[in-house]
DOTITOR-543074 format. One record per atom (N, C-alpha, C): residue in three letters; residue number from 1; y, z, x; chain; atom name. Coordinates in steps of 0.2 Angstrom, whole numbers, plus 5000, padded with zeros to 4 digits. Layout:
BEGIN
NODE  code  pos  north    up  east  unit  site
NODE   ALA  NUM      Y     Z     X     A    CA
...
% end
This chain:
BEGIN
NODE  code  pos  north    up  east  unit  site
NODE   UNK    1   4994  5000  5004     A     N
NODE   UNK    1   5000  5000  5000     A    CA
NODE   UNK    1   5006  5000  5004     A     C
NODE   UNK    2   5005  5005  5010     A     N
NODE   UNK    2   5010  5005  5015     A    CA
NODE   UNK    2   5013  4997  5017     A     C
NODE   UNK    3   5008  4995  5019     A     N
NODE   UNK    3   5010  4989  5024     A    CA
NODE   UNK    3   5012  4982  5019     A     C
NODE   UNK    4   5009  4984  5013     A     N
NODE   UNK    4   5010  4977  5009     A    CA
NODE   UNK    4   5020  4980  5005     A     C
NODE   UNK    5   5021  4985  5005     A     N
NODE   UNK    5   5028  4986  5003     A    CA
NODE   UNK    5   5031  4984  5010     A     C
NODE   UNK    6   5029  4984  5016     A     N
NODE   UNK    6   5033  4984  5025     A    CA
NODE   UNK    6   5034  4975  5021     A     C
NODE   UNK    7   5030  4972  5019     A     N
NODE   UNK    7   5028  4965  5020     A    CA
NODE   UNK    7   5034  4962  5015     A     C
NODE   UNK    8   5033  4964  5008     A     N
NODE   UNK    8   5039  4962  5005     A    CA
NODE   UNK    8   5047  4963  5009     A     C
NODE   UNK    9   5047  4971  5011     A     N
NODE   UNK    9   5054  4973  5014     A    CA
NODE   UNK    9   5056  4968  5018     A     C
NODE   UNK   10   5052  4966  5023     A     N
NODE   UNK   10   5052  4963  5029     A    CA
NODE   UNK   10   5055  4955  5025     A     C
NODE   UNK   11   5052  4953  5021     A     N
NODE   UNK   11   5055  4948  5017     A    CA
NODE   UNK   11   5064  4948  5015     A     C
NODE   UNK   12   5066  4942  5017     A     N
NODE   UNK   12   5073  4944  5015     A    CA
NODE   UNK   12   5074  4939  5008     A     C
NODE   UNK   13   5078  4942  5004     A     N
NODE   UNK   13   5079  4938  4995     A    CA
NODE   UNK   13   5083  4932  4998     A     C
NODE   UNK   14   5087  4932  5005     A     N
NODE   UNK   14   5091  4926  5004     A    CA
NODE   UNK   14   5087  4921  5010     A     C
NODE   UNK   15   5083  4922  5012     A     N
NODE   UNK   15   5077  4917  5014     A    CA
NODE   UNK   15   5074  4913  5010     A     C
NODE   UNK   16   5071  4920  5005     A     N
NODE   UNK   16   5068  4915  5000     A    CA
NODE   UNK   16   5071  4911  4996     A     C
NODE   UNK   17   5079  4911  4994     A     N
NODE   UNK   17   5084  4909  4992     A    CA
NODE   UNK   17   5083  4901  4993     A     C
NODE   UNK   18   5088  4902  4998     A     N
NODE   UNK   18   5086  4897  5005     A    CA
NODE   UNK   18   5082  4891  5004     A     C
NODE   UNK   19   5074  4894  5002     A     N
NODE   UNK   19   5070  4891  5003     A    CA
NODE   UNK   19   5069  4888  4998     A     C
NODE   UNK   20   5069  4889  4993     A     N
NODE   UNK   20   5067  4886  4987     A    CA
NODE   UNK   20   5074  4881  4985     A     C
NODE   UNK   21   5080  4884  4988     A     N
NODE   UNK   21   5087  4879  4987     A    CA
NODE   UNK   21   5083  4873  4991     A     C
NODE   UNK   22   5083  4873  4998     A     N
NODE   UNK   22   5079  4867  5002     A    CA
NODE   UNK   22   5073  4864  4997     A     C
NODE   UNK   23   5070  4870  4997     A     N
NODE   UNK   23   5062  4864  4993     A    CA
NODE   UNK   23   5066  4860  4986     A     C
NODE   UNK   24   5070  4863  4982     A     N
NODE   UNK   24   5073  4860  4976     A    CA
NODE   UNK   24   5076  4855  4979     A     C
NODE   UNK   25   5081  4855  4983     A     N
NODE   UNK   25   5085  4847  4986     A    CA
NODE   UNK   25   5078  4843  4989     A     C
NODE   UNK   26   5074  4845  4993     A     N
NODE   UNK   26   5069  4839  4993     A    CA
NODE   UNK   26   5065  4836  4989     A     C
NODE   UNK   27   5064  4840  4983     A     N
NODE   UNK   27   5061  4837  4978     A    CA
NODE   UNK   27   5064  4833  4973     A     C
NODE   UNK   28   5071  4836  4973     A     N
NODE   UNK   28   5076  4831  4969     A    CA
NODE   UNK   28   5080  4826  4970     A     C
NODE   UNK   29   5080  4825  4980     A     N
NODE   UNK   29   5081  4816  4982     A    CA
NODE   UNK   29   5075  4814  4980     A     C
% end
C-alpha cells in the first residue's frame, strides 16, 4: 500500500496533463 501511494505521489498531475494534451494533438492532426 506503501509503495503504490509513493508511486502515484511520485506521479505529477501536470505530466500527465501534458501527456494526454500531446497524445490529444497527435491524434487530432
Amino acid at each position: 500500500m506503501t509503495s503504490k501511494k509513493w508511486k502515484v505521489k511520485n506521479i505529477n498531475p501536470i505530466t500527465v496533463v501534458g501527456r494526454i494534451l500531446s497524445w490529444l494533438g497527435m491524434t487530432g492532426s
